[in-house]
C-alpha positions as CSV (number, residue, x, y, z in Angstrom):
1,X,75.9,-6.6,-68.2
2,X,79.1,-8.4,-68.7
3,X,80.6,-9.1,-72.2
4,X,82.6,-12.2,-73.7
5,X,83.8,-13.3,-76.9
6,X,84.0,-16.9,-77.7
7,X,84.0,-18.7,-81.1
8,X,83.7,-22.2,-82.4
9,X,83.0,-24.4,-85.4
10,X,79.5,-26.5,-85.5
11,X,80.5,-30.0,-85.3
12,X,77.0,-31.7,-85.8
13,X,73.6,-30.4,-86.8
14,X,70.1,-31.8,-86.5
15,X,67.3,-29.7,-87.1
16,X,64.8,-29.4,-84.0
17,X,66.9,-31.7,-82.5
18,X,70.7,-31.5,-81.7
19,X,73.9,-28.8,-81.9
20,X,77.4,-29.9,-81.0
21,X,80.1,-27.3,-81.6
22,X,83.4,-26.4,-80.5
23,X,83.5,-23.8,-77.8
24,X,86.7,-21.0,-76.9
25,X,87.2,-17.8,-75.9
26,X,88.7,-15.1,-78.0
27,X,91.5,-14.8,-75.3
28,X,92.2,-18.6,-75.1
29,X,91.6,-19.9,-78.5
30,X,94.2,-23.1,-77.2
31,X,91.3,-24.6,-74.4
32,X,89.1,-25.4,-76.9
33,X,85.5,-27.3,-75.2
34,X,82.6,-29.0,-76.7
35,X,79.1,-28.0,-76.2
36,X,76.1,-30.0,-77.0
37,X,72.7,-28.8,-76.8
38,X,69.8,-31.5,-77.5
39,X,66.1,-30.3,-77.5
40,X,63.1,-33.2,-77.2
41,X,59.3,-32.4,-77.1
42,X,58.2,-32.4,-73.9
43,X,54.3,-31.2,-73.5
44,X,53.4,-28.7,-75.1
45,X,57.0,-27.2,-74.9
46,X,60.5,-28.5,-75.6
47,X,63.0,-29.9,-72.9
48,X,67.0,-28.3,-73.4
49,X,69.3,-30.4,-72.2
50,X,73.2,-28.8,-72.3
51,X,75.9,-30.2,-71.9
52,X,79.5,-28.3,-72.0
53,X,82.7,-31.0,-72.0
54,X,86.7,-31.5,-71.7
55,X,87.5,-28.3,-69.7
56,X,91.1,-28.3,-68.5
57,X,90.3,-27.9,-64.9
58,X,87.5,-28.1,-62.3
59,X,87.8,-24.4,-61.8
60,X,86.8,-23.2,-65.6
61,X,84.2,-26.3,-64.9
62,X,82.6,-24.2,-62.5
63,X,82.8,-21.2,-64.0
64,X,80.9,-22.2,-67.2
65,X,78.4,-24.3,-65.3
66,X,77.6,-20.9,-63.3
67,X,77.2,-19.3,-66.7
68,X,75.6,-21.4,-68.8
69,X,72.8,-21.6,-65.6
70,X,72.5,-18.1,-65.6
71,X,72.3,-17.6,-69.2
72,X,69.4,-20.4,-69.7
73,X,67.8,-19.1,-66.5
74,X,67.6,-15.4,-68.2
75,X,66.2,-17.4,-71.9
76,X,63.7,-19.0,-69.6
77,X,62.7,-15.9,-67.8
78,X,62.3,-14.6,-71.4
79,X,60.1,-16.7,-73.0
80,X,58.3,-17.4,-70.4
């Protein structure tokens, strides 16, 4: 289990329905991202649908999109 600090400010808030905030991490307060998560009904459950925004190269890209997949893979695994 690997630990990271980040830290943002919420940007936009919709209950049941959408969260956009600022994303950065402790050590690089200066790359500053945006997240937006949006949840729909879908069924009987709820359909998240993230999306993570202006990184400053393909690399960090990457490197979020691996972790924000394993993260929501381990939050499905858990409520499942």
């Amino acid at each position: 289990f690997r630990s990271h600090e980040a830290s943002g400010r919420y940007l936009e808030v919709v209950a049941d329905a959408k969260l956009v905030f600022t994303w950065s991490w402790r050590s690089a307060p200066e790359s500053e991202s945006f997240v937006t998560v949006a949840l729909r009904p879908d069924g009987d459950g709820t359909l998240l649908t993230l999306t993570h925004a202006q990184f400053l190269d393909e690399e960090t890209r990457d490197q979020h999109a691996e972790g924000w997949t394993s993260t929501l893979d381990g939050l499905e695994r858990y409520l499942a």
